[in-house]
N, C-alpha and C positions, 0 to 999 in steps of 0.2 A: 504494500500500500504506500504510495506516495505522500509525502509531507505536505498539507495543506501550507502555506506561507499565512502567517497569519497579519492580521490589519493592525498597523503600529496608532490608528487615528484615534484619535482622542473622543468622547463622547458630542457629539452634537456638532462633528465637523463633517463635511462633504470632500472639500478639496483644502487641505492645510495651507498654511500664508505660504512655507517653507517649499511647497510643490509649487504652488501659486505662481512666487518670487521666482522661478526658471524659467517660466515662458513671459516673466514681463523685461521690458526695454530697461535699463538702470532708471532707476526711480532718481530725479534732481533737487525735487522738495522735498516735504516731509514725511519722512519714512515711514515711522509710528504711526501718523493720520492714515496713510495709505494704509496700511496693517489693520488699522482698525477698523474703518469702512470695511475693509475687505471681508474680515471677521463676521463685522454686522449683520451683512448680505448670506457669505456662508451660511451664518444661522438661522435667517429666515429664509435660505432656501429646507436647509435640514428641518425644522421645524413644518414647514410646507408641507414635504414628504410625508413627514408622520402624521399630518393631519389628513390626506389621501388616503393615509393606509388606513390608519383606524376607524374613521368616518362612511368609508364604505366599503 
């Protein structure tokens, strides 16, 4: 039986800043801000999900 690789993501995240941060252009402003919108949105897509799932 083959080794599942298991999910390092943290609870309530979709796509981590850390994955995120590889497919963006270097960031010139404020890094943090960007991180944390970034976050914001993450969550409200994750949260989304689970209101699809368990709602219907």
């Amino acid at each position: 039986m083959a080794e599942q690789e298991q999910s390092k993501r943290a609870p309530g995240v979709c796509i981590p800043w850390e994955e995120k941060l590889k497919e963006l252009p270097p960031i010139k402003g404020d890094s943090e801000l960007v991180k944390r919108v970034w976050e914001d949105v993450d969550g409200l897509g994750y949260v989304y999900i689970w209101h699809c799932l368990v709602s219907f």
